[in-house]
PDB file of N, CA, C, O and CB in Angstrom:
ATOM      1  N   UNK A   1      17.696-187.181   5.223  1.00  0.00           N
ATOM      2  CA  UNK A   1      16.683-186.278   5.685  1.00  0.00           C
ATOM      3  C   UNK A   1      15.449-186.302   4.788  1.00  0.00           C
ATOM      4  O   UNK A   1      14.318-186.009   5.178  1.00  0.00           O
ATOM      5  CB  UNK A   1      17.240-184.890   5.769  1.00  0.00           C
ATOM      6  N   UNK A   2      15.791-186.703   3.473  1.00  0.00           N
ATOM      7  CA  UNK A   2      14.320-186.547   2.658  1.00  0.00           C
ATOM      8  C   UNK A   2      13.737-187.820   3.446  1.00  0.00           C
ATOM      9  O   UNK A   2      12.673-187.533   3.993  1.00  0.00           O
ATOM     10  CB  UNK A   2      14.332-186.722   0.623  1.00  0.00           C
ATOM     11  N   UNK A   3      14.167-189.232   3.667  1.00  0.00           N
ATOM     12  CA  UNK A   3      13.160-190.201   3.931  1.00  0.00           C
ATOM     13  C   UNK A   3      12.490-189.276   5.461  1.00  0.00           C
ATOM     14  O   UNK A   3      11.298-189.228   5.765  1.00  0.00           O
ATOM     15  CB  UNK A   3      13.956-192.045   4.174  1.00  0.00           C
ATOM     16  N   UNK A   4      13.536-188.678   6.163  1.00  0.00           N
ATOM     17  CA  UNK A   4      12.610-188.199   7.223  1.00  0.00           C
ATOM     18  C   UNK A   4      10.818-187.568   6.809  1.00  0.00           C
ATOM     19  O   UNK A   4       9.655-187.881   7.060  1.00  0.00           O
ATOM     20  CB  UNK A   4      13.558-186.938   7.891  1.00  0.00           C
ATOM     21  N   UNK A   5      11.592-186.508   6.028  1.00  0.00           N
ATOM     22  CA  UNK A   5      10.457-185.554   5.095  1.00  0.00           C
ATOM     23  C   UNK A   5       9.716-186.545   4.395  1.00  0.00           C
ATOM     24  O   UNK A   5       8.572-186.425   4.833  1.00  0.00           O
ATOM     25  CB  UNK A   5      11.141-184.416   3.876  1.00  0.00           C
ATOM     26  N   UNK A   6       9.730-187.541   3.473  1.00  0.00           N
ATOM     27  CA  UNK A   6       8.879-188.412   3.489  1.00  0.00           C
ATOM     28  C   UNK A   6       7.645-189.175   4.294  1.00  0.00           C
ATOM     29  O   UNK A   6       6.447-189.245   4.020  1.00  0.00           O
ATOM     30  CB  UNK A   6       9.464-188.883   3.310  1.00  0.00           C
ATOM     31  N   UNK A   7       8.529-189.799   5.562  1.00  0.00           N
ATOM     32  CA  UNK A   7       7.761-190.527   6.619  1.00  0.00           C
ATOM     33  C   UNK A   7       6.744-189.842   7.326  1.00  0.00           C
ATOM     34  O   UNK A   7       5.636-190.275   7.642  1.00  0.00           O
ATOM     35  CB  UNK A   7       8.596-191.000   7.576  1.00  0.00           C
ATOM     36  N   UNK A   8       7.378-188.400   7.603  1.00  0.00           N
ATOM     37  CA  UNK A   8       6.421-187.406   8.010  1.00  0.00           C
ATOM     38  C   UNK A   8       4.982-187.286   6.837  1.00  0.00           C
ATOM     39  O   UNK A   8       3.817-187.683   6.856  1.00  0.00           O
ATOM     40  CB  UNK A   8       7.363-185.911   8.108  1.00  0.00           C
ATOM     41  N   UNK A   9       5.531-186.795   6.228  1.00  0.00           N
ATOM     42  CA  UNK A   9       4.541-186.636   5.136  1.00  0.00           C
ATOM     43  C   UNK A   9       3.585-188.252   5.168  1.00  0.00           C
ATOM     44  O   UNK A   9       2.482-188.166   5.710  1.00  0.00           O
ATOM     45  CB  UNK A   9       5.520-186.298   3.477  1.00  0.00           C
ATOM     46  N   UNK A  10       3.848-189.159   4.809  1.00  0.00           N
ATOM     47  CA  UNK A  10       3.070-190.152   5.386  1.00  0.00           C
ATOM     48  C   UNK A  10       1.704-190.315   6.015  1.00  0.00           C
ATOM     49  O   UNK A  10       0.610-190.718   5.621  1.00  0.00           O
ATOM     50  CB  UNK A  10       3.675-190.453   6.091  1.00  0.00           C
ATOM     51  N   UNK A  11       2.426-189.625   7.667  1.00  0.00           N
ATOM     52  CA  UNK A  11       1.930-189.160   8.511  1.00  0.00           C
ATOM     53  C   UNK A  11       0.681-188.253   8.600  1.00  0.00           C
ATOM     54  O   UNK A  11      -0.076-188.033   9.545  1.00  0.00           O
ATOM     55  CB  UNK A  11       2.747-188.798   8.867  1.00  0.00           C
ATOM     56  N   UNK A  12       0.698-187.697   7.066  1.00  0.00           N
ATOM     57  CA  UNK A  12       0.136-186.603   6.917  1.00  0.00           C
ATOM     58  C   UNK A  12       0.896-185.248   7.543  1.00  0.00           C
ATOM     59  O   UNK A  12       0.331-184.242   7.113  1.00  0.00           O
ATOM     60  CB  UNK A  12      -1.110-186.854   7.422  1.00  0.00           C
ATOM     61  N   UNK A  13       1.857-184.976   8.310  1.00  0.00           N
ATOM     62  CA  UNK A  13       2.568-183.923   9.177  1.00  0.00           C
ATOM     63  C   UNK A  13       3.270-182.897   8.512  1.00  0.00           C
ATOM     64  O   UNK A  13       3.681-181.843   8.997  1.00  0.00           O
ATOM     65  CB  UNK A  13       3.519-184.510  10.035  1.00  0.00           C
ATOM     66  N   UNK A  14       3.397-183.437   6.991  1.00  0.00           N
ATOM     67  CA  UNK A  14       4.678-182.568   6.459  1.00  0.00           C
ATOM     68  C   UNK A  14       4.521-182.198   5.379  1.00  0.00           C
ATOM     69  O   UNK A  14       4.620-183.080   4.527  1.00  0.00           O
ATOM     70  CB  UNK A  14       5.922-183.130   6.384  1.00  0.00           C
ATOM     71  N   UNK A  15       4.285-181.105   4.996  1.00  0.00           N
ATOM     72  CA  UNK A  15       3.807-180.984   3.723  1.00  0.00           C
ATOM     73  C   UNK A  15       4.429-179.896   2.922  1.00  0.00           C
ATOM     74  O   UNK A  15       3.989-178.767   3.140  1.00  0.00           O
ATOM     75  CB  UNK A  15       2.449-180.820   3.779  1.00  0.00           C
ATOM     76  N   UNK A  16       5.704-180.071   1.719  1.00  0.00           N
ATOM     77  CA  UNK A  16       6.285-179.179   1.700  1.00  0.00           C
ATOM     78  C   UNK A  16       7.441-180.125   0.626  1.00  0.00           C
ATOM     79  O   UNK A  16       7.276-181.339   0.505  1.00  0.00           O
ATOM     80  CB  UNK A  16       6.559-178.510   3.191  1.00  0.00           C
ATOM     81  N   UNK A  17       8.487-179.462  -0.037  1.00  0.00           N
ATOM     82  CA  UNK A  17       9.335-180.258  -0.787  1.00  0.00           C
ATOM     83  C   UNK A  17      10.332-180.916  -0.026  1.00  0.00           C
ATOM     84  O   UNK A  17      10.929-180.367   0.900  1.00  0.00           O
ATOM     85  CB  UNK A  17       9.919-179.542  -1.762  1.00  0.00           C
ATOM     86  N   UNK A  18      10.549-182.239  -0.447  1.00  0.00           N
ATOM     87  CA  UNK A  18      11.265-183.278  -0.273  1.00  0.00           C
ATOM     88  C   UNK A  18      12.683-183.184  -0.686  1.00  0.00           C
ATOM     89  O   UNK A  18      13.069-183.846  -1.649  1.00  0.00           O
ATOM     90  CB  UNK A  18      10.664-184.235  -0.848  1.00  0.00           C
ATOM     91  N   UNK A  19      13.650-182.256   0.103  1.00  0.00           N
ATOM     92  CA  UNK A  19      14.267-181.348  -0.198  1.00  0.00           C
ATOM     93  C   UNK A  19      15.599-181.897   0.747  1.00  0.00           C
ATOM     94  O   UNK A  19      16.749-181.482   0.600  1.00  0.00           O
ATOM     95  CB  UNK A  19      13.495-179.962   0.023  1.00  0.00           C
ATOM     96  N   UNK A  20      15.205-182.835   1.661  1.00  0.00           N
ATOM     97  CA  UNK A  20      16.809-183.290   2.149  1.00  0.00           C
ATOM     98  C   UNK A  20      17.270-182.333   3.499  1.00  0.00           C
ATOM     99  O   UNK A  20      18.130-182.721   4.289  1.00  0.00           O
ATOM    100  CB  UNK A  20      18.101-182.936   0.680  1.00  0.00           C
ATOM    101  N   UNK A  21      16.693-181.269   3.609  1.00  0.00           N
ATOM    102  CA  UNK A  21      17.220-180.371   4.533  1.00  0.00           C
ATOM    103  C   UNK A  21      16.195-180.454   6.054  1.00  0.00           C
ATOM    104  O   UNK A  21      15.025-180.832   6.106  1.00  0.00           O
ATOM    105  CB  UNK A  21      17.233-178.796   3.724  1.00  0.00           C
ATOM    106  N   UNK A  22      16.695-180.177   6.717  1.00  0.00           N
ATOM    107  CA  UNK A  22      16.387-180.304   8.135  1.00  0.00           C
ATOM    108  C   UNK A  22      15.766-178.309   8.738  1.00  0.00           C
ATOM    109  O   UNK A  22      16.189-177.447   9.509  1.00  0.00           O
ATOM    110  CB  UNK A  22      18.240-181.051   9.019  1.00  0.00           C
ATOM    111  N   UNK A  23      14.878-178.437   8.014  1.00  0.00           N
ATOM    112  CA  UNK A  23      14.231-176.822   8.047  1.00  0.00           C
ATOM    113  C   UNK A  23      12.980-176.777   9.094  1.00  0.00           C
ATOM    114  O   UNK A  23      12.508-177.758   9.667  1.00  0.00           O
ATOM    115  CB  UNK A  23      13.555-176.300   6.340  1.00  0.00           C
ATOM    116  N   UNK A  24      12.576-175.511   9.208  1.00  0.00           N
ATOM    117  CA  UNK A  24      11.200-175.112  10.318  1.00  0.00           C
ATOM    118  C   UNK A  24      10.254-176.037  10.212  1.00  0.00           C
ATOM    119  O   UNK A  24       9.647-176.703  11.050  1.00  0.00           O
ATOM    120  CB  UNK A  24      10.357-173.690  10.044  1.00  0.00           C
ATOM    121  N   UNK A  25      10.214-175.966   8.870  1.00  0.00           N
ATOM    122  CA  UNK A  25       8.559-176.866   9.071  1.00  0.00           C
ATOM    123  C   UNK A  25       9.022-178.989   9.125  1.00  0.00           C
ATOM    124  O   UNK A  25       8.227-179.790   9.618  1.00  0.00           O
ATOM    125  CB  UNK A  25       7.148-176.335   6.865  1.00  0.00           C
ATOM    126  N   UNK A  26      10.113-179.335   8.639  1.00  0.00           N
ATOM    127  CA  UNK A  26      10.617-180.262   9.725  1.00  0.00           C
ATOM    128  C   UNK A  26      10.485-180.678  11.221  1.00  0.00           C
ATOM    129  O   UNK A  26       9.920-181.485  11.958  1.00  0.00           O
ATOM    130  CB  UNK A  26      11.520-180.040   9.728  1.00  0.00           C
ATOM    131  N   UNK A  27      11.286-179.710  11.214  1.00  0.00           N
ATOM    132  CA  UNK A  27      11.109-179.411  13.172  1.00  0.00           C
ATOM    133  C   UNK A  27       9.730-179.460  13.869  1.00  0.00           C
ATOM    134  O   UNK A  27       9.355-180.149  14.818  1.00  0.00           O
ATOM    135  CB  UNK A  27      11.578-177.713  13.662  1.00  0.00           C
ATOM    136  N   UNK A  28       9.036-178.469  13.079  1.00  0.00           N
ATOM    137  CA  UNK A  28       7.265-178.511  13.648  1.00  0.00           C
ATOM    138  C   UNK A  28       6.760-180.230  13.453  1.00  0.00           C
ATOM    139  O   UNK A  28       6.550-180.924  14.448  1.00  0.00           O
ATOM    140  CB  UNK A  28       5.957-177.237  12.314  1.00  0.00           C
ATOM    141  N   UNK A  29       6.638-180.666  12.315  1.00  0.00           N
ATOM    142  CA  UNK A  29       6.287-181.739  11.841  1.00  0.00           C
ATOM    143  C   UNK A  29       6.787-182.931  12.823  1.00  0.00           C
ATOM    144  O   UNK A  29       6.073-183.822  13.282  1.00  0.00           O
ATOM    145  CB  UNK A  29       6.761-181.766  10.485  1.00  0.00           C
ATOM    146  N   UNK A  30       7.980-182.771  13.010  1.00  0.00           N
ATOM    147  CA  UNK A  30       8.332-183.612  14.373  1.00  0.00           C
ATOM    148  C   UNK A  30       8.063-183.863  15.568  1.00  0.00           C
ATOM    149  O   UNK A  30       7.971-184.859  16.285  1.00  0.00           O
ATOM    150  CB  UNK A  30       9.064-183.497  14.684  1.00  0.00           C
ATOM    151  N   UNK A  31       7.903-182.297  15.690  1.00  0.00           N
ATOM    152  CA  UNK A  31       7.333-182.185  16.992  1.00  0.00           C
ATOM    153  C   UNK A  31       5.985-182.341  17.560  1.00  0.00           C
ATOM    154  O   UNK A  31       5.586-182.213  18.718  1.00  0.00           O
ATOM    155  CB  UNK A  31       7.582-181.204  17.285  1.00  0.00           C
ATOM    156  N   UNK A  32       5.141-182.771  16.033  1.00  0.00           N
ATOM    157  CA  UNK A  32       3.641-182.693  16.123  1.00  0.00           C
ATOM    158  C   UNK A  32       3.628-184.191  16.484  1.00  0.00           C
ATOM    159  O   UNK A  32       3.154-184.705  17.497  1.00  0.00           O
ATOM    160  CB  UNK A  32       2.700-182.154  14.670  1.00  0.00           C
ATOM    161  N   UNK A  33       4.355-184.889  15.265  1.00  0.00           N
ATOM    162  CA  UNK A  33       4.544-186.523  15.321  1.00  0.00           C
ATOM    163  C   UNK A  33       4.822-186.849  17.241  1.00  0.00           C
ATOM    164  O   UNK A  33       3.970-187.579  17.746  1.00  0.00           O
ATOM    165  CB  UNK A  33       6.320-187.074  14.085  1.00  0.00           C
ATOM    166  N   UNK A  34       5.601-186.483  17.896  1.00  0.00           N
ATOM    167  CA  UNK A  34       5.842-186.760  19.030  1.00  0.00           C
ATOM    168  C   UNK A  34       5.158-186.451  20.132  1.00  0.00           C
ATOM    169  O   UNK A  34       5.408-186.824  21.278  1.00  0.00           O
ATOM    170  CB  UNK A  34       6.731-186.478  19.144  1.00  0.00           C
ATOM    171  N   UNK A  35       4.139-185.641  19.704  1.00  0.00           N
ATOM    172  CA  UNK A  35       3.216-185.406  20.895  1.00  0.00           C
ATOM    173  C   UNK A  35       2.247-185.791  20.647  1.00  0.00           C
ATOM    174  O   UNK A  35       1.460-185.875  21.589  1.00  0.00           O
ATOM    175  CB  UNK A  35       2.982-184.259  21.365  1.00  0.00           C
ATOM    176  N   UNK A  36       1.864-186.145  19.546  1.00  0.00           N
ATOM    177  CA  UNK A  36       0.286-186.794  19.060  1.00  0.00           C
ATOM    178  C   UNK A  36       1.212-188.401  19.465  1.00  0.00           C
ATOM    179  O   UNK A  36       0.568-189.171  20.179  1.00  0.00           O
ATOM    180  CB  UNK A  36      -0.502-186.405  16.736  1.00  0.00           C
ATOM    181  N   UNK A  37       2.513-188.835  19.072  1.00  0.00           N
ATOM    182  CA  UNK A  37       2.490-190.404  19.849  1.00  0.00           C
ATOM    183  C   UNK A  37       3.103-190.636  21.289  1.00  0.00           C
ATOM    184  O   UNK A  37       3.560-191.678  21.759  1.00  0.00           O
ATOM    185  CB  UNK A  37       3.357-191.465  18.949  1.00  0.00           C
ATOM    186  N   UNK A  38       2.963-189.103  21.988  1.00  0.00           N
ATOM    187  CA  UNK A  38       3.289-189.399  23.355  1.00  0.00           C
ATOM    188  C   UNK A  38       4.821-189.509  23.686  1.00  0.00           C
ATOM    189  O   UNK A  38       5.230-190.137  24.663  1.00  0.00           O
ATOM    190  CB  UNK A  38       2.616-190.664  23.708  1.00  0.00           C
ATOM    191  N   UNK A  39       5.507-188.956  22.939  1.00  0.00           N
ATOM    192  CA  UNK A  39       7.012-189.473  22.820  1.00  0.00           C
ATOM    193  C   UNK A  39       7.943-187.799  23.557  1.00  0.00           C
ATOM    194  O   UNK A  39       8.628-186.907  23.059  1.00  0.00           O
ATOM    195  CB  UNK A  39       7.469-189.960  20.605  1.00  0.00           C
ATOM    196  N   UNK A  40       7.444-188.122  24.917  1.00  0.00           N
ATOM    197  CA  UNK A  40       8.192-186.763  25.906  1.00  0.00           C
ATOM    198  C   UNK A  40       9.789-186.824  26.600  1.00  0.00           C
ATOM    199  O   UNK A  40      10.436-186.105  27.361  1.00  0.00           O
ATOM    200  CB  UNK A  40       7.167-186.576  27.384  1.00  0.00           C
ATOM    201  N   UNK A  41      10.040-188.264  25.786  1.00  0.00           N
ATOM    202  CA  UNK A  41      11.490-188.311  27.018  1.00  0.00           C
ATOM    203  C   UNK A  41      12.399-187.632  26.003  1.00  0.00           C
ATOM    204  O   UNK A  41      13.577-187.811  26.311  1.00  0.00           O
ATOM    205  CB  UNK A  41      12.283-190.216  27.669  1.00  0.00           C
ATOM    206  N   UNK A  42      12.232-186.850  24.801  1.00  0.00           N
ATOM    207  CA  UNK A  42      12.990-186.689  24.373  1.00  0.00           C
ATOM    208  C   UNK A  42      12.855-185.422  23.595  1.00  0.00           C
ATOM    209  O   UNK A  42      11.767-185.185  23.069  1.00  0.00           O
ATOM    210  CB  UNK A  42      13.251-187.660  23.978  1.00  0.00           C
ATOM    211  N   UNK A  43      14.082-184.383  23.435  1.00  0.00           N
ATOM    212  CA  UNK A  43      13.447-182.826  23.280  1.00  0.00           C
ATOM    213  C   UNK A  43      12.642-182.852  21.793  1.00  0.00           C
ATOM    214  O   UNK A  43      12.779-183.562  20.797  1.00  0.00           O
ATOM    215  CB  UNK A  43      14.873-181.449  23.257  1.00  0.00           C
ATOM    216  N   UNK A  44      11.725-181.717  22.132  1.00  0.00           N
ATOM    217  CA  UNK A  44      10.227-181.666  20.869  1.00  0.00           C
ATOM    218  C   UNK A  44      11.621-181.560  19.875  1.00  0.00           C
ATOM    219  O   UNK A  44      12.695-181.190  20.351  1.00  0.00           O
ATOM    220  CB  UNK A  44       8.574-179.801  20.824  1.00  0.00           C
ATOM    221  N   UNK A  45      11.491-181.866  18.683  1.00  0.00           N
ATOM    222  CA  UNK A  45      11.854-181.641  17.043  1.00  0.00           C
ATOM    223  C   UNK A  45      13.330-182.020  16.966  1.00  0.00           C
ATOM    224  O   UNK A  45      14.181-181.406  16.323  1.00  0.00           O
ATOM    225  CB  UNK A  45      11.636-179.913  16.428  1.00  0.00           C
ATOM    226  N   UNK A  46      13.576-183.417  17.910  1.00  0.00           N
ATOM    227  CA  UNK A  46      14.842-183.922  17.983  1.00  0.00           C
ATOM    228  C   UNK A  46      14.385-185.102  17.119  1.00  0.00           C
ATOM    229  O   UNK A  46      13.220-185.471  17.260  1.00  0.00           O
ATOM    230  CB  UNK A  46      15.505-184.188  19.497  1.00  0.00           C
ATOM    231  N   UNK A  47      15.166-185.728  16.250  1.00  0.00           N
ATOM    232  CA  UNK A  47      15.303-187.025  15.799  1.00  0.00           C
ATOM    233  C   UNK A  47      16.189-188.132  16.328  1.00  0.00           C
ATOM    234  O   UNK A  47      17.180-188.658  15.822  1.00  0.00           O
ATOM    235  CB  UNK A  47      15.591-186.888  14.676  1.00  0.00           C
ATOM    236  N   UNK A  48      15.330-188.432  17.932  1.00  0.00           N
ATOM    237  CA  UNK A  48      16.205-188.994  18.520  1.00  0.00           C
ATOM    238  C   UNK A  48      16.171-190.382  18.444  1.00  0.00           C
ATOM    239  O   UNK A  48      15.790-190.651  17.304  1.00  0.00           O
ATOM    240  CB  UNK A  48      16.221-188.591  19.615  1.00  0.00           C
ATOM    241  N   UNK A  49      16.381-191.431  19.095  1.00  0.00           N
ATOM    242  CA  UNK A  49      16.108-192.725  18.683  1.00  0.00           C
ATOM    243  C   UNK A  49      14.627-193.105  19.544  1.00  0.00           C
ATOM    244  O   UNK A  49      14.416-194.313  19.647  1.00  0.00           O
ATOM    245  CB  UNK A  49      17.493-193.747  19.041  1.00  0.00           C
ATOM    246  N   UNK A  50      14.198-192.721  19.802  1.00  0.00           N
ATOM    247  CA  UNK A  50      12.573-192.987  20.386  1.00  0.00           C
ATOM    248  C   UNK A  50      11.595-192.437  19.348  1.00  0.00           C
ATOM    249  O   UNK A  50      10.447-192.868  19.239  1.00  0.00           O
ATOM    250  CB  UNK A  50      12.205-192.118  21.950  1.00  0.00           C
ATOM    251  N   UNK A  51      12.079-191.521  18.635  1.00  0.00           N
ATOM    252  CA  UNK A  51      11.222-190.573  17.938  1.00  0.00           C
ATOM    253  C   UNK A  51      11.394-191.654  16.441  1.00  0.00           C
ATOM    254  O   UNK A  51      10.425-192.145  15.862  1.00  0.00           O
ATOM    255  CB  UNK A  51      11.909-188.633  17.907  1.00  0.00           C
ATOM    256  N   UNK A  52      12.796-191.847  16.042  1.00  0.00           N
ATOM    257  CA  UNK A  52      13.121-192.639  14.713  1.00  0.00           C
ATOM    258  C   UNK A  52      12.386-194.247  15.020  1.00  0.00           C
ATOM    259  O   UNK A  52      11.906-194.882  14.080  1.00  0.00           O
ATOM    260  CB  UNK A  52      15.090-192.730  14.436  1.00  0.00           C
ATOM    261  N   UNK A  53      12.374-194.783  16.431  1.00  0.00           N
ATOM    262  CA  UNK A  53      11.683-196.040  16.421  1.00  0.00           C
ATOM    263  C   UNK A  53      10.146-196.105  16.303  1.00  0.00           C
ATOM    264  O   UNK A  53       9.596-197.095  15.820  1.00  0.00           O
ATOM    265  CB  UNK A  53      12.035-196.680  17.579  1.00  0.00           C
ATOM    266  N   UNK A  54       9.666-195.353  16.619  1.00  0.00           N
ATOM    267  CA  UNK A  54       8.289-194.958  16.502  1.00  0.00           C
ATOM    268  C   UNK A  54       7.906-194.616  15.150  1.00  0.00           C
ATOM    269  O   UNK A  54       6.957-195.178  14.605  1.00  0.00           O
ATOM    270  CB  UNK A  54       8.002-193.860  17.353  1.00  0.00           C
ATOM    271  N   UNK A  55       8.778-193.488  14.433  1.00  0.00           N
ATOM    272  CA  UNK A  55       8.261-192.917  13.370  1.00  0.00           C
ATOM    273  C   UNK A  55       8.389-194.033  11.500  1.00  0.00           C
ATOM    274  O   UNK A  55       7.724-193.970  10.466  1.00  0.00           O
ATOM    275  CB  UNK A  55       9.211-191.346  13.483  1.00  0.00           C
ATOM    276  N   UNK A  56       9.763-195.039  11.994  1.00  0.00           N
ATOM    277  CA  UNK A  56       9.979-195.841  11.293  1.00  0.00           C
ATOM    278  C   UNK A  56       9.879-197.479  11.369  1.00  0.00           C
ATOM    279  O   UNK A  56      10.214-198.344  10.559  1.00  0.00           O
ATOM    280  CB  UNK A  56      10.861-195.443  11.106  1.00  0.00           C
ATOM    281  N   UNK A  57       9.221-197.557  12.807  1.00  0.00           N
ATOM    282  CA  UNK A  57       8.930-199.013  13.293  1.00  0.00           C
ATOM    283  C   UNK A  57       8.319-199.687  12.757  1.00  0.00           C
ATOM    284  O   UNK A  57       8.126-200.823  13.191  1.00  0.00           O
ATOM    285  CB  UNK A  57       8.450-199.211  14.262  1.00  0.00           C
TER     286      UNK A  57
END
């Protein structure tokens, strides 16, 4: 989960400690990542495999 919190952060999306846990501002950050890249087949602030191919491709 931190590389998640990482990649986000990247992104610029996530800004907050690199902490391993799967918390609110995670979830938001995900859900920002997936609608700014168009990524609807899959529920907002899921780390699903459309969201992980995109976010780590």
């Amino acid at each position: 989960m931190e590389k998640l919190q990482r990649l986000l952060a990247a992104e610029g999306l996530y800004r907050g400690r690199f902490h391993g846990k799967f918390d609110s501002k995670v979830e938001n950050a995900l859900s920002t990542f997936q609608y700014y890249n168009g990524i609807d087949h899959e529920e907002w602030g899921v780390y699903g495999p459309l969201t992980r191919k995109a976010l780590e491709g």
